[in-house]
VOGU-3710 file (C-alpha; in Angstrom, 3 decimals, decimal comma):
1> xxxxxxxxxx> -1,692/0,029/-84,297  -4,582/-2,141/-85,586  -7,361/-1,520/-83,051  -7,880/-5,188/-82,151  -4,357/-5,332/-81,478  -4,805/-2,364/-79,511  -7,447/-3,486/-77,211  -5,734/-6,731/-76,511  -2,843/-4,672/-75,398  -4,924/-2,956/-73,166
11> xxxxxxxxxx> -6,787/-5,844/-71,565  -3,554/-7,324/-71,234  -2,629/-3,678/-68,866  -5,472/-4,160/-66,941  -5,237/-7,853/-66,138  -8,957/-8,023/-67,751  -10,496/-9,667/-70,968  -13,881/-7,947/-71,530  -17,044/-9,175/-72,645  -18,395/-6,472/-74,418
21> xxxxxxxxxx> -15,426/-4,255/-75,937  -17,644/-1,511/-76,922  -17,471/-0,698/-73,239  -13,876/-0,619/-73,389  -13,697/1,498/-76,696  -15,855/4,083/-75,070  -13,658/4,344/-72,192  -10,969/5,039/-74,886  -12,474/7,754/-76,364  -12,388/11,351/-76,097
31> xxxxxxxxxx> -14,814/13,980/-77,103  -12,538/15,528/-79,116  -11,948/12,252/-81,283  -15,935/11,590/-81,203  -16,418/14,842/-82,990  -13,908/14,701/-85,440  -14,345/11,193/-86,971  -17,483/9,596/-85,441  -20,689/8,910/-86,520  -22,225/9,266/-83,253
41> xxxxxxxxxx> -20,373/12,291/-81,241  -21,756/11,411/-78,375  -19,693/8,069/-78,637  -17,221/9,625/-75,493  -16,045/8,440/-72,101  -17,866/11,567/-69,789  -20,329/9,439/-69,099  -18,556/6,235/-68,193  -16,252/7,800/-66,517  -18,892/9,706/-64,266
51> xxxxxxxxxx> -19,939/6,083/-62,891  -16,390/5,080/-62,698  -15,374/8,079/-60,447  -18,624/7,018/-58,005  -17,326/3,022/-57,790  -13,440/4,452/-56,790  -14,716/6,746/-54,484  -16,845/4,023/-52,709  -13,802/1,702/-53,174  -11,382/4,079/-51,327
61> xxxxxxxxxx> -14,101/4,969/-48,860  -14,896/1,457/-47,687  -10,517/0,989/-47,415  -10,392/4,146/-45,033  -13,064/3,100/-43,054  -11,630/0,250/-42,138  -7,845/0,898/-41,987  -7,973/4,587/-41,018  -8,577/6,269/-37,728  -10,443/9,270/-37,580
71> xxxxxxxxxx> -13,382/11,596/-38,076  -15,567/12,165/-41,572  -13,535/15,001/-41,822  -10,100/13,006/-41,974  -11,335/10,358/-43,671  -12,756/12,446/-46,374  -9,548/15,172/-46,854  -7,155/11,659/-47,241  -10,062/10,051/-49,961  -10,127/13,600/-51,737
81> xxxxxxxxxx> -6,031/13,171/-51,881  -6,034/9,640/-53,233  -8,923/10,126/-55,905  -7,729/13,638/-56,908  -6,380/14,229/-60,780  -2,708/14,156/-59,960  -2,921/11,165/-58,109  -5,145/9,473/-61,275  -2,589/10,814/-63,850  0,509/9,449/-62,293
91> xxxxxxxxxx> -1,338/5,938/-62,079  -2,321/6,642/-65,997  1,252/7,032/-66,795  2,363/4,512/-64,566  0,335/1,819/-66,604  1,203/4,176/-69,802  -2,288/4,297/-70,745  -1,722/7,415/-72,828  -1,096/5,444/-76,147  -4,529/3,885/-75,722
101> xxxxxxxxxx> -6,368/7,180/-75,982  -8,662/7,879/-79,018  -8,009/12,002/-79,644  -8,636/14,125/-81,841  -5,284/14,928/-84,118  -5,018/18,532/-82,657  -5,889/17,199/-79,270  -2,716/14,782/-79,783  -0,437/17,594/-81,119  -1,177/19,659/-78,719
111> xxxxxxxxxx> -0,322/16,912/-75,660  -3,634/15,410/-74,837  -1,836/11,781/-74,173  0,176/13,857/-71,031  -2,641/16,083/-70,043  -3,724/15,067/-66,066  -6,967/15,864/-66,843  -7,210/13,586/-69,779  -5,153/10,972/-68,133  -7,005/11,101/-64,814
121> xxxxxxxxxx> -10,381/10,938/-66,868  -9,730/7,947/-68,856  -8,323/5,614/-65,239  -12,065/7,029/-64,260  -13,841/5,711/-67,578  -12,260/2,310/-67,235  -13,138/1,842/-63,697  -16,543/2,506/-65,363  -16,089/0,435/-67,978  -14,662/-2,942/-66,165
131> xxxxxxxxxx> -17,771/-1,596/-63,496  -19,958/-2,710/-66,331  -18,383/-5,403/-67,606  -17,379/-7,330/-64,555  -19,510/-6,175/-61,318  -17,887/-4,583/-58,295  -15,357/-7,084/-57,969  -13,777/-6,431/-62,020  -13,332/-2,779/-60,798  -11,720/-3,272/-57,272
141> xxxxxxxxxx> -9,790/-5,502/-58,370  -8,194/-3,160/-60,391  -8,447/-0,504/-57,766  -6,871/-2,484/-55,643  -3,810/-3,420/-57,431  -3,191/0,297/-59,356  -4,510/2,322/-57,153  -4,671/1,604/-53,455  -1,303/-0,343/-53,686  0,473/2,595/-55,288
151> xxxxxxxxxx> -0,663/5,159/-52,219  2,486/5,617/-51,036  4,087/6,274/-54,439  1,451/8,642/-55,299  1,956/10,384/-52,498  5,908/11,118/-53,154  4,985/12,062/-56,415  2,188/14,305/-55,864  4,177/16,467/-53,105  2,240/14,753/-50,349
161> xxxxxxxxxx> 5,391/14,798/-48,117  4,691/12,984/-45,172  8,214/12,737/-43,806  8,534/16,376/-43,535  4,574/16,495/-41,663  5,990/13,850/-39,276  9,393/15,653/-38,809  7,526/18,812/-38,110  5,104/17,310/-35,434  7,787/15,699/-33,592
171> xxxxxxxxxx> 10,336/18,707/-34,235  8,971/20,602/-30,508  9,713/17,600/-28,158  13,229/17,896/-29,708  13,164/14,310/-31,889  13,717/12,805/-34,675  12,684/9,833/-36,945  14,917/7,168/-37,775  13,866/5,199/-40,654  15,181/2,010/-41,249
181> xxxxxxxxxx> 15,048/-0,571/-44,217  13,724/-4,198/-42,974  12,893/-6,488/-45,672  12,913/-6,502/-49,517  10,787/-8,724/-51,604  10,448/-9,456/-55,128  12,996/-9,984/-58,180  15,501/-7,268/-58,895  13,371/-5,477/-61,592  10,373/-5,077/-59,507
191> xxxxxxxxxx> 11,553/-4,765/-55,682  9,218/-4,199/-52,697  10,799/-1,923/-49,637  9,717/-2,412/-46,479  10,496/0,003/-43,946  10,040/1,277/-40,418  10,135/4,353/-38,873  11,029/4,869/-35,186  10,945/8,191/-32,919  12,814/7,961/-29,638
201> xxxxxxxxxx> 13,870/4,312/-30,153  10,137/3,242/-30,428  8,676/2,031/-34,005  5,627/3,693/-34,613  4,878/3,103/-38,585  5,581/0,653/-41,133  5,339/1,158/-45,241  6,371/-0,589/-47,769  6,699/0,936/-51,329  8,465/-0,452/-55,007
211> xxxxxxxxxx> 11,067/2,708/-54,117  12,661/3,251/-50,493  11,389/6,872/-50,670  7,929/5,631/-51,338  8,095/3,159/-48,068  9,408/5,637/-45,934  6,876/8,338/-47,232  4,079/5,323/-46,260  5,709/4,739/-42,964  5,689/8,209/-42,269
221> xxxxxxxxx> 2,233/8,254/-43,027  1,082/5,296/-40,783  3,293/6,780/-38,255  1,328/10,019/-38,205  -1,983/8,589/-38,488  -0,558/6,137/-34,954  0,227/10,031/-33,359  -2,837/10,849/-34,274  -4,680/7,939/-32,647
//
């Protein structure tokens, strides 16, 4: 793919037209493809991506603070879970970023474009990037949409099972949650489920999700965090 083409594909993925695309290029870039056909080898992401991971983790910190209940403790084990390199790699292939990589061509053979670490590192180098670019507000509002909005996805996909936490702490008083679908939003190719979960007739979370298992995993979740309370 011609590179202009390429990047224009890419800002088109993140919802984002850059000012300076040499930002975006670095993000792009591996070590492995900086050694093998640049110039400058120390053309590579690490260090974008260092600044990126410090804006998400302030971004998620500032959301659990004021959604979540809880001590530092909680509120730093359920930041560690969202910002972790599963969770990063299934928003990476989510967005199918791995095309956009630069890599080296053994790094390629060898699977670099499905590698979490590489995938995980590159959603970190354009939070960096778009960080530069646009401010704060260029980077949240990425964060926002790909990240934070996808938490209850991520979780069902990164064995965060929530359901079976919340069947297991109400298991002893000899109950069970009911989980039931209320609403669904959006056109047929990109559906939002809402649902709510009740124990002993009485609701106690809400989630919504683009899969039913995702919005009962996040209404499992808020009902657990609600228990906790």
């Amino acid at each position: 793919m011609d590179e202009t083409k390429k990047l224009t594909r890419l800002e088109s993925v993140l919802q984002y037209t850059f000012t300076d695309t040499n930002l975006l290029r670095l993000a792009m870039t591996h070590s492995s493809y900086a050694h093998e056909y640049l110039a400058d080898p120390d053309f590579y992401n690490e260090r974008i991506e260092f600044l990126g991971d410090a804006v998400l983790e302030l971004a998620v910190s500032n959301m659990l603070y004021h959604t979540m209940p809880g001590q530092e403790g909680d509120l730093s084990r359920r930041r560690a879970q969202i910002v972790c390199e599963p969770s990063l790699a299934y928003v990476a292939r989510a967005l199918g970023l791995g095309p956009f990589l630069y890599l080296s061509r053994g790094e390629d053979k060898n699977g670099g474009r499905q590698r979490d670490s590489i995938l995980s590192d590159f959603v970190e180098a354009l939070i960096g990037a778009l960080y530069l670019d646009g401010g704060y507000d260029a980077a949240f509002r990425f964060i926002e949409r790909e990240i934070l909005s996808r938490l209850a996805e991520i979780d069902a996909h990164t064995e965060l099972d929530y359901k079976t936490l919340l069947q297991e702490t109400v298991q002893a008083e000899h109950m069970s949650p009911v989980y039931t679908l209320v609403r669904e939003d959006g056109p047929p190719h990109d559906r939002v489920f809402t649902m709510q979960v009740s124990i002993d007739g009485k609701v106690l979370g809400t989630g919504t999700g683009r899969s039913k298992k995702a919005a009962e995993q996040h209404a499992a979740r808020t009902a657990l965090e609600q228990i906790k309370d």
